[in-house]
C-alpha atoms as a printed R data frame, in Angstrom:
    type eleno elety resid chain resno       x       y      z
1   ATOM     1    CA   UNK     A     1  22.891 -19.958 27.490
2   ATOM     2    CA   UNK     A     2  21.264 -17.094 28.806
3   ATOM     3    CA   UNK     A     3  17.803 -16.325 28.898
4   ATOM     4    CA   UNK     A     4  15.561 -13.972 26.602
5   ATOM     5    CA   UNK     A     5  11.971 -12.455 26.493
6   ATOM     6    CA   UNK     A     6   9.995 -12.322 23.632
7   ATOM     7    CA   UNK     A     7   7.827  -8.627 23.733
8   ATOM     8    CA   UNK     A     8   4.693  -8.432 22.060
9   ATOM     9    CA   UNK     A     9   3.894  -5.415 19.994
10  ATOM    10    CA   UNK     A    10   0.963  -4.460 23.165
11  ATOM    11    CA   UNK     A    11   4.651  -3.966 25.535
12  ATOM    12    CA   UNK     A    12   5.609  -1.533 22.604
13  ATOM    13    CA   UNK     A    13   2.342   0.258 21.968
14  ATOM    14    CA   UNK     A    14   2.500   0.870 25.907
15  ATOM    15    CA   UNK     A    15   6.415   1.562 25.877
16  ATOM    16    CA   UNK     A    16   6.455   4.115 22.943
17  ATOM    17    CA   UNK     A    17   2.987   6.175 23.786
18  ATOM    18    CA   UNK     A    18   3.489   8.296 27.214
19  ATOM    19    CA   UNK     A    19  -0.208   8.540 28.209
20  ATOM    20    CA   UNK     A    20  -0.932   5.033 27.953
21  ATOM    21    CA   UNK     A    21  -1.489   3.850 31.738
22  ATOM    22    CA   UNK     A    22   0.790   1.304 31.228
23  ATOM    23    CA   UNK     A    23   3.932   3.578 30.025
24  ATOM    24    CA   UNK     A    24   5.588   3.328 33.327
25  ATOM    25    CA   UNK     A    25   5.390  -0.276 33.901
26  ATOM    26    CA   UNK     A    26   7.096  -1.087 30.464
27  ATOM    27    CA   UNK     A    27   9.942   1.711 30.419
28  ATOM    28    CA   UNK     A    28  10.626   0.102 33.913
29  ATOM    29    CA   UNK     A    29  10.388  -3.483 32.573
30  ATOM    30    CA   UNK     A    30  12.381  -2.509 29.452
31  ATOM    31    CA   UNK     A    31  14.773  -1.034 31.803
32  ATOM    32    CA   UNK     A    32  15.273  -3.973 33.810
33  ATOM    33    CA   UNK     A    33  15.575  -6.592 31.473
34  ATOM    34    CA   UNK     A    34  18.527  -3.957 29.783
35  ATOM    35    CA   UNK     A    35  19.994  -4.190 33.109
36  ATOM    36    CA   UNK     A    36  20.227  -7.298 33.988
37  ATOM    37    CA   UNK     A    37  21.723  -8.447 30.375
38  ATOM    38    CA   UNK     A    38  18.204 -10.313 29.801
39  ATOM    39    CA   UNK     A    39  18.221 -10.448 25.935
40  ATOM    40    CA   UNK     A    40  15.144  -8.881 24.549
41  ATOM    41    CA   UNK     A    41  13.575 -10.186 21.103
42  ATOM    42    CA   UNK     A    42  11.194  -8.982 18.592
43  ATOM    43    CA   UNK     A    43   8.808 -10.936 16.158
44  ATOM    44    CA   UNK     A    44   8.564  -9.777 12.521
45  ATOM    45    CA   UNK     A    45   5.468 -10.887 13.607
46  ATOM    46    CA   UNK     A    46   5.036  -7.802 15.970
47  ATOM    47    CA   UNK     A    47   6.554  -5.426 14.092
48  ATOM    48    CA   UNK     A    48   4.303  -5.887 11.028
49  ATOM    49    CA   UNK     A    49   1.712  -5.363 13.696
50  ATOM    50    CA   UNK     A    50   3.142  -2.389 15.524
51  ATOM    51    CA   UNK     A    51   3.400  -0.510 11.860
52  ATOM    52    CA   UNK     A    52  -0.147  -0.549 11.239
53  ATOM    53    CA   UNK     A    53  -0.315   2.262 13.778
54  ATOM    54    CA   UNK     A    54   3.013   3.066 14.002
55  ATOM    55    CA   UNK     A    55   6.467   3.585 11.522
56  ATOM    56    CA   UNK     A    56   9.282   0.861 12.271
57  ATOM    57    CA   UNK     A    57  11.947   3.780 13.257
58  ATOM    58    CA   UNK     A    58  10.279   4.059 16.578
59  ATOM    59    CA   UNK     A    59  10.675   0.737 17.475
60  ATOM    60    CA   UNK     A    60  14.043   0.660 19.318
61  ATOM    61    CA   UNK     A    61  15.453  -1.762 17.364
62  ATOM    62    CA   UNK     A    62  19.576  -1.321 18.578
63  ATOM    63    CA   UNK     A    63  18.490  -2.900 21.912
64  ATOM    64    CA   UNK     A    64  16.383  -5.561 20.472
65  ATOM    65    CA   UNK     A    65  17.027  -9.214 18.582
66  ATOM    66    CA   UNK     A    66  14.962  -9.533 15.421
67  ATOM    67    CA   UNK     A    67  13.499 -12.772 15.100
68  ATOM    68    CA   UNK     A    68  12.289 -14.114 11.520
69  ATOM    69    CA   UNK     A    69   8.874 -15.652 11.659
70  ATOM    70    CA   UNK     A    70  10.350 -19.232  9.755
71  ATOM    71    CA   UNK     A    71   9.868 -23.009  9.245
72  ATOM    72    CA   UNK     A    72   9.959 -24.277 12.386
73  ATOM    73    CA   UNK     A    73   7.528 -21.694 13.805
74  ATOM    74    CA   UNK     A    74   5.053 -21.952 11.561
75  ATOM    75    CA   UNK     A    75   5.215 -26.065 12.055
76  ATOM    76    CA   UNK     A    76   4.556 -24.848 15.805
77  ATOM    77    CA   UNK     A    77   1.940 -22.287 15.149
78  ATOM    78    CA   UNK     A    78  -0.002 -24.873 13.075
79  ATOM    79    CA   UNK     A    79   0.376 -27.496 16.266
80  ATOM    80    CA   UNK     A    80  -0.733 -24.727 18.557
81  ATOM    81    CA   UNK     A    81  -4.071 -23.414 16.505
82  ATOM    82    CA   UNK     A    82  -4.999 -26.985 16.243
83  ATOM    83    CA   UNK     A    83  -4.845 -27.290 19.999
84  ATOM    84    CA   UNK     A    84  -6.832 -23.888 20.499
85  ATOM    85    CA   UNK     A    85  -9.139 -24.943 17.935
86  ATOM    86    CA   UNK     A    86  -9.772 -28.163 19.338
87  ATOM    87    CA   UNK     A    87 -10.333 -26.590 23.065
88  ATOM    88    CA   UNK     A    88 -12.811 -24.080 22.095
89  ATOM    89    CA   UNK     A    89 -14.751 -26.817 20.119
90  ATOM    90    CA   UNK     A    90 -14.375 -25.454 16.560
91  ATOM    91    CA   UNK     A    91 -15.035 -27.935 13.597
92  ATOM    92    CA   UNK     A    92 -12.445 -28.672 10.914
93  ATOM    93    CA   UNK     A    93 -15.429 -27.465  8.827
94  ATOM    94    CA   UNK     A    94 -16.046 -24.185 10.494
95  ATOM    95    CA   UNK     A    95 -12.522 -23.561  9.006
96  ATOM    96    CA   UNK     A    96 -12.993 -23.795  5.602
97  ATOM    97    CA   UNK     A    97 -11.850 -22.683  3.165
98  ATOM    98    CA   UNK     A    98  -8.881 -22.313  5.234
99  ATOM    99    CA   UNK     A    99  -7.756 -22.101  8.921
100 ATOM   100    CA   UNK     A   100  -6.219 -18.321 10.116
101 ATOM   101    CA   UNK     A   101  -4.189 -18.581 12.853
102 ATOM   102    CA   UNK     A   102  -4.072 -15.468 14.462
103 ATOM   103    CA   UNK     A   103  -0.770 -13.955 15.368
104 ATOM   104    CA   UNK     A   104  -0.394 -13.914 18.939
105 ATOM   105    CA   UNK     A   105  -0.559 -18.521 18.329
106 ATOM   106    CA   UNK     A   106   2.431 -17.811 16.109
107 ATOM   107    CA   UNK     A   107   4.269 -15.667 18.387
108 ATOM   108    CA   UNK     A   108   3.865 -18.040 21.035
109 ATOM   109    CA   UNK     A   109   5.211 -21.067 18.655
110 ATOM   110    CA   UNK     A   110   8.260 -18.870 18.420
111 ATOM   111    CA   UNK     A   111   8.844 -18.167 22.207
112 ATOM   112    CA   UNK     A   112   8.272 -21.793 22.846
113 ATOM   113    CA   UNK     A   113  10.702 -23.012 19.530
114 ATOM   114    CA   UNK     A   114  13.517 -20.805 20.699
115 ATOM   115    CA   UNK     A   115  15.113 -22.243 23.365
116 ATOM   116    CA   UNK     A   116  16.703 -19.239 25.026
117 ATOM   117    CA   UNK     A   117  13.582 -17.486 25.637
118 ATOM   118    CA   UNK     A   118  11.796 -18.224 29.413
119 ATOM   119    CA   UNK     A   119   8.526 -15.287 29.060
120 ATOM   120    CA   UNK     A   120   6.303 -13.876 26.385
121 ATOM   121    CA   UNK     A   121   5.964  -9.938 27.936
122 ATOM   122    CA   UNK     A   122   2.947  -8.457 26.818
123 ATOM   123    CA   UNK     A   123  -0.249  -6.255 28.177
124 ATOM   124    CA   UNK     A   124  -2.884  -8.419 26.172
125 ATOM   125    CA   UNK     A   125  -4.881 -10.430 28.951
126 ATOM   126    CA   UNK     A   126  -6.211 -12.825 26.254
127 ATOM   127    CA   UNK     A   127  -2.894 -14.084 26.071
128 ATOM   128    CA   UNK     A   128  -3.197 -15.652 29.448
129 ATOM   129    CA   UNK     A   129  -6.253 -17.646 28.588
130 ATOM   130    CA   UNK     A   130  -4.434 -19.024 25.194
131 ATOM   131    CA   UNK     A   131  -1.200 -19.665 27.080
132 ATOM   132    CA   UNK     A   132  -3.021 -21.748 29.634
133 ATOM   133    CA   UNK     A   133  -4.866 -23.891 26.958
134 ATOM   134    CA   UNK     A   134  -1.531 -24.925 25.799
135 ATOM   135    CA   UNK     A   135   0.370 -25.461 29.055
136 ATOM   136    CA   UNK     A   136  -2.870 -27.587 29.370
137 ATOM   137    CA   UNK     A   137  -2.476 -29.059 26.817
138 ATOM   138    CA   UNK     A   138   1.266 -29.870 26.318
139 ATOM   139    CA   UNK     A   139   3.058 -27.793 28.709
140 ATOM   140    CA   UNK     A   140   4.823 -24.888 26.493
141 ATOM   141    CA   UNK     A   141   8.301 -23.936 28.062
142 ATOM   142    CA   UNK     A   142   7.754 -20.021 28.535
143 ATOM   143    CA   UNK     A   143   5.793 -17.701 30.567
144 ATOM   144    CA   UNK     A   144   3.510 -14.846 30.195
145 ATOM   145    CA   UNK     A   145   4.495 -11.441 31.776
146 ATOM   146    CA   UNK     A   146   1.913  -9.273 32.156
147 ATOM   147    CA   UNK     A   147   2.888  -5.449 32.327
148 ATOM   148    CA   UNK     A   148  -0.021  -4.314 34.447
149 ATOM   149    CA   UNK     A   149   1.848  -5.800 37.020
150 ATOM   150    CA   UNK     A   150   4.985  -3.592 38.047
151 ATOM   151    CA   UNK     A   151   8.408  -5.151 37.616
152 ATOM   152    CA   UNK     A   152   9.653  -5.303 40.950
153 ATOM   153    CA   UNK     A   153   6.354  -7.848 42.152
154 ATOM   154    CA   UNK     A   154   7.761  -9.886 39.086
155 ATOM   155    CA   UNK     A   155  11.058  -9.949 39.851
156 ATOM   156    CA   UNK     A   156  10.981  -9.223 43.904
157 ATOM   157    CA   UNK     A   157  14.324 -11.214 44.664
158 ATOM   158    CA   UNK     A   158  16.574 -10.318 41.918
């Protein structure tokens, strides 16, 4: 099976806006990952989130996978936000009437359901801290990418 990334709307915010500081550093990731036949997935998730700002026709969605937001996930996402929830010492009672589980928990239960995908590719340092309480936790099966770093000290041997 070959791998995939899952990018979070930040990678597309920074990829479709040329002053952003970080505009390089995802054309050159998106670049790479289209060159090396690395598959390269979007959440519903994200794009809900990228159209708040933005219209879906920029989102360059021939060289991307949709992937629904569906059962499984949210069985995942509601495993995950307990374990967040639980590390950051928040009471079933500070949740009530009812628990929101922000997005970036469900996008995570969807990198870590889906089997083909190995990194989460984003420019949101708060994911790091989240991702860490879970490998803590239960060890998820991806990893983060961070786009402030350049590509090529990502990937220095391929």
């Amino acid at each position: 099976m070959k791998h995939s990334v899952l990018l979070d709307t930040s990678f597309f915010i920074r990829l479709l806006h040329d002053g952003d500081p970080l505009h390089r550093n995802a054309i050159d990731y998106f670049k790479y990952f289209a060159e090396k036949g690395i598959a390269m997935k979007v959440s519903t998730i994200s794009i809900a989130e990228y159209c708040v700002k933005g219209t879906v026709d920029e989102l360059p969605l021939r060289k991307l996978q949709i992937l629904p937001f569906n059962f499984d996930h949210s069985k995942k996402a509601g495993e995950f936000a307990k374990l967040i929830f639980d590390s950051k010492g928040v009471s079933w009672d500070d949740l009530k009437p009812r628990a929101i589980i922000p997005n970036d928990t469900k996008l995570f239960a969807q990198a870590d359901t889906d089997q083909s995908v190995t990194h989460f590719v984003t420019s949101d340092s708060r994911c790091k801290k989240v991702h860490e309480i879970l490998n803590h936790a239960i060890s998820v099966k991806f990893q983060i990418i961070d786009i402030s770093v350049p590509y090529n000290e990502v990937f220095r041997h391929s």
